[in-house]
N, C-alpha and C positions, 0 to 999 in steps of 0.2 A: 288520841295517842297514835304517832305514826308506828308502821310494821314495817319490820326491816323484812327483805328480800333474800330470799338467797344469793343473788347478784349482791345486794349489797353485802351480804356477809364473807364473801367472796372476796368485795375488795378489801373492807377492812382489814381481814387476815394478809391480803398482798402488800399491803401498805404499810402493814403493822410490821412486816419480815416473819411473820410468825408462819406462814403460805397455809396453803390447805392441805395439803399431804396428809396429814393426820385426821382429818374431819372426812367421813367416807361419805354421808351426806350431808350435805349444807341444807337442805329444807328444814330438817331437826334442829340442825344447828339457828337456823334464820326463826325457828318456833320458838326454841329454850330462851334467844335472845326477847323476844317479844313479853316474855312472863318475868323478866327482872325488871329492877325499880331502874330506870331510867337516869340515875345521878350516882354516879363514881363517891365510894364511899374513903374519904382518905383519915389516914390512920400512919403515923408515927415508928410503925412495925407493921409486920403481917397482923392479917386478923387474926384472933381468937375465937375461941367457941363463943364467948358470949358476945361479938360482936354480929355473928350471923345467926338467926332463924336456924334451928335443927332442921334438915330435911329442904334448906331454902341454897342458893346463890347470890352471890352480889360481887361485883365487879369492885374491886378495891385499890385504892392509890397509895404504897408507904412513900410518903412524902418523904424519907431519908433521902431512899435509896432511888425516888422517882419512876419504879417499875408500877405498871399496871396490869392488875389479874385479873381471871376470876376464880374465885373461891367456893367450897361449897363445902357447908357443915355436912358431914354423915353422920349424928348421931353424936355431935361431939369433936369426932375427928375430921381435922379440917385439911381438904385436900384441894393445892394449886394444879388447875384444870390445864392452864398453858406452860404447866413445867411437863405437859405428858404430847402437848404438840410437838408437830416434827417441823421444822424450817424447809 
């Protein structure tokens, strides 16, 4: 399995327009990315709790609407991680 960098997490956020502003360390950020499943999980809508692991992440595509997140069950409650980035 390749690791992503902090450099590379870096660019993806520049490329994505989503920038880094909001991500105060990218090292954390280049780790969290290395412990998800590696394949874009797509889905028709947002996820629901039973579509992610309690306590897990996953990177997900609503095919509708063609946005790309990631996601992350708390306990049930599912919270979009890139709706709290800054541009």
């Amino acid at each position: 399995m390749t690791s992503i960098t902090a450099s590379a997490a870096r660019q993806v956020l520049a490329e994505s327009g989503v920038g880094t502003a909001g991500f105060a360390n990218l090292e954390d950020l280049a780790a969290l990315a290395n412990l998800l499943p590696r394949t874009v999980l797509p889905l028709a809508r947002n996820p629901l709790a039973s579509d992610i692991d309690a306590g897990t992440a996953r990177v997900t595509k609503n095919t509708v609407t063609g946005r790309i997140s990631l996601w992350v069950n708390d306990g049930g409650t599912m919270i979009d991680l890139l709706a709290f980035a800054t541009a």
